[in-house]
mmCIF file of the C-alpha atoms, coordinates in Angstrom:
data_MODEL
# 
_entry.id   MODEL 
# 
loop_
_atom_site.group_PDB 
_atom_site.id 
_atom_site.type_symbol 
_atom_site.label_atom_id 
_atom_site.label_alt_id 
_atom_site.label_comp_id 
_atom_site.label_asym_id 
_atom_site.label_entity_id 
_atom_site.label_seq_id 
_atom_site.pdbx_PDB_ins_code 
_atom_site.Cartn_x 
_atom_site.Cartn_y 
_atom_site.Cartn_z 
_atom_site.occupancy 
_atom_site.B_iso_or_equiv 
_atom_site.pdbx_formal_charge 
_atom_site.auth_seq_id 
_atom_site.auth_comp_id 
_atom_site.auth_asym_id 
_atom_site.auth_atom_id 
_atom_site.pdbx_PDB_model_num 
ATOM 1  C CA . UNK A 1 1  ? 30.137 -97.975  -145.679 1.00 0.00 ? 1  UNK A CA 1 
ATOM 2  C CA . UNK A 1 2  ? 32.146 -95.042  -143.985 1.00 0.00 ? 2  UNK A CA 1 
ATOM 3  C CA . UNK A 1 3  ? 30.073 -92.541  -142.150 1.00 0.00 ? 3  UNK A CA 1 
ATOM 4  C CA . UNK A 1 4  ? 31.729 -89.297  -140.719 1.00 0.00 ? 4  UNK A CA 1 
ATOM 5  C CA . UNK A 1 5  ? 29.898 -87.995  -138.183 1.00 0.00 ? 5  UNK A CA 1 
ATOM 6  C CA . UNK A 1 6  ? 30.543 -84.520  -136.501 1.00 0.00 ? 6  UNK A CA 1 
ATOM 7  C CA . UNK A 1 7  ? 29.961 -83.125  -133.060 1.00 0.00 ? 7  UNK A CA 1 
ATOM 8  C CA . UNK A 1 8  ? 29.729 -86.561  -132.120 1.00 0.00 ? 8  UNK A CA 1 
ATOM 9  C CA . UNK A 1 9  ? 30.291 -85.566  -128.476 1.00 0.00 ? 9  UNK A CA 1 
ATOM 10 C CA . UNK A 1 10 ? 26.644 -83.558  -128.264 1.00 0.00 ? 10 UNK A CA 1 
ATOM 11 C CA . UNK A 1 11 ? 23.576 -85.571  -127.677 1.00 0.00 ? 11 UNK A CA 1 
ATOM 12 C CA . UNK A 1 12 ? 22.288 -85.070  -131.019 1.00 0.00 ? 12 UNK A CA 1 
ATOM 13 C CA . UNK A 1 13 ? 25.650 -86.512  -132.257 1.00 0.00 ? 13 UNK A CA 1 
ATOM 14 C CA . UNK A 1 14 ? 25.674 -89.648  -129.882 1.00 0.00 ? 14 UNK A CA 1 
ATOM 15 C CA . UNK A 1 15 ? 22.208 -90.762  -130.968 1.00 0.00 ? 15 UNK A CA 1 
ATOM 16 C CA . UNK A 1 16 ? 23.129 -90.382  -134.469 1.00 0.00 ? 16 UNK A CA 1 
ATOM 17 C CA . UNK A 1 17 ? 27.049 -92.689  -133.996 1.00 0.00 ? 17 UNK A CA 1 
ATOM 18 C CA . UNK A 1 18 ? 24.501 -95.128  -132.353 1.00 0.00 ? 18 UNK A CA 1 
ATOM 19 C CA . UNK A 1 19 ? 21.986 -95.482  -135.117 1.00 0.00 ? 19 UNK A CA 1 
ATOM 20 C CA . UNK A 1 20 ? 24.776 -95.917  -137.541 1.00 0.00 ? 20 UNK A CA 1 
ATOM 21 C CA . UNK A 1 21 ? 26.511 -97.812  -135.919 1.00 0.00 ? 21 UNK A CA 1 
ATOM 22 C CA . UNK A 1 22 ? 23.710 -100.708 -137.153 1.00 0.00 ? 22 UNK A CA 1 
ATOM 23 C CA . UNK A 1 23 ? 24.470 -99.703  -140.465 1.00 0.00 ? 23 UNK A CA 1 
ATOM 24 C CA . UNK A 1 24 ? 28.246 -99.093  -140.709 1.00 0.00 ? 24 UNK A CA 1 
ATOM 25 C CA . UNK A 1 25 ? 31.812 -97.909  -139.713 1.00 0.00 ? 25 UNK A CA 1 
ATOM 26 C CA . UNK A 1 26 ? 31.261 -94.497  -137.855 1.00 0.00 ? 26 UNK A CA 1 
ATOM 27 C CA . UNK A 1 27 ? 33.496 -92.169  -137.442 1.00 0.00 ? 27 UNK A CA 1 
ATOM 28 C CA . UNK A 1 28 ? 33.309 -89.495  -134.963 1.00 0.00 ? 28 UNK A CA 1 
ATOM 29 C CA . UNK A 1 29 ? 36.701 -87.258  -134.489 1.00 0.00 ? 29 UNK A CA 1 
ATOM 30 C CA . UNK A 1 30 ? 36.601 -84.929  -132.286 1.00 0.00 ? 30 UNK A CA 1 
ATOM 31 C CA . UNK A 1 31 ? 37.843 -81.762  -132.812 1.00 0.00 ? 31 UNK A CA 1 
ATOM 32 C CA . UNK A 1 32 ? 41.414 -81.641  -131.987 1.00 0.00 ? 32 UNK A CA 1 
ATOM 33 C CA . UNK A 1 33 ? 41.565 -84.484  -134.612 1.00 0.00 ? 33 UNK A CA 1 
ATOM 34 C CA . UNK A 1 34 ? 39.410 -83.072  -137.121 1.00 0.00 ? 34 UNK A CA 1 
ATOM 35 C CA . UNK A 1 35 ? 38.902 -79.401  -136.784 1.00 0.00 ? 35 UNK A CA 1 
ATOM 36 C CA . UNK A 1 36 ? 36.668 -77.969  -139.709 1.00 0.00 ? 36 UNK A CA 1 
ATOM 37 C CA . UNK A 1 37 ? 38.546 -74.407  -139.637 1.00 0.00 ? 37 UNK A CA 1 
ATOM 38 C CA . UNK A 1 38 ? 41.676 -75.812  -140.790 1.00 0.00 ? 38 UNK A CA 1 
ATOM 39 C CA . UNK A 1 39 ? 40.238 -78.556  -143.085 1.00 0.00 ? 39 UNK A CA 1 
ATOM 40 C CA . UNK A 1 40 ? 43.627 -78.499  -145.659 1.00 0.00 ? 40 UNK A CA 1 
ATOM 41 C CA . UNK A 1 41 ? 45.910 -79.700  -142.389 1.00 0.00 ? 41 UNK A CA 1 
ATOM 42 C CA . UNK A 1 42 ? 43.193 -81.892  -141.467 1.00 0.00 ? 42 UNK A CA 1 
ATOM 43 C CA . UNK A 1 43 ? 42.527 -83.038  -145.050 1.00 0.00 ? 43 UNK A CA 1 
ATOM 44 C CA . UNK A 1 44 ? 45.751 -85.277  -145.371 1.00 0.00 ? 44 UNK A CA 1 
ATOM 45 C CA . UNK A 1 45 ? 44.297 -87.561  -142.319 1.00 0.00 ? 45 UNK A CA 1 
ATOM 46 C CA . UNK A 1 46 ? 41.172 -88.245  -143.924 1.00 0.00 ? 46 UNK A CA 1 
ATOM 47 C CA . UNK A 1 47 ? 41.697 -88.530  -147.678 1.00 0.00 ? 47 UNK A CA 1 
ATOM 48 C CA . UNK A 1 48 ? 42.378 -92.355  -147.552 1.00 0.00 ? 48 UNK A CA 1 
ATOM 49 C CA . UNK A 1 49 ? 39.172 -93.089  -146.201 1.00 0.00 ? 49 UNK A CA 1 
ATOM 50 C CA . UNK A 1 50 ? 36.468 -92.870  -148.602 1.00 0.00 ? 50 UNK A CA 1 
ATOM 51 C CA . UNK A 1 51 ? 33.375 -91.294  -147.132 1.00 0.00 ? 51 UNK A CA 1 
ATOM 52 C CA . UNK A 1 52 ? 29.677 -91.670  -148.194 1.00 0.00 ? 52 UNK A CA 1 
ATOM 53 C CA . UNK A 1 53 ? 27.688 -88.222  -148.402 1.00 0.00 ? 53 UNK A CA 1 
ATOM 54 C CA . UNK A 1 54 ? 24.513 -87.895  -148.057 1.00 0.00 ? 54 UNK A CA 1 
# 
C-alpha cells in the first residue's frame, strides 16, 4: 500500500511517515516536489502511483 503523506517535514508529519512506515511505502514530497497550489503541473509526477485514501 502507497501512503502520501504531506508536511512530512513538521513533527506531526514525521511521527505519522514513522508509524506508516510499519504498514507501507510512504511517501513524503516535500514541497518543491509536490506543491498543492499547482497540483495540474504536479499531477503528471504522481499519477502512476496509485494512492490509498483514507
Amino acid at each position: 500500500m502507497n501512503i502520501l503523506i504531506t508536511g512530512a517535514n513538521g513533527q506531526v508529519g514525521f511521527e505519522l511517515r514513522r508509524h506508516f512506515s510499519l504498514v507501507g511505502n510512504v511517501l513524503s514530497p516535500d514541497r518543491a516536489t509536490l506543491d498543492l497550489g499547482m497540483l495540474r503541473a504536479s499531477s503528471a509526477t504522481w499519477q502512476p502511483i496509485a494512492l490509498s485514501l483514507f
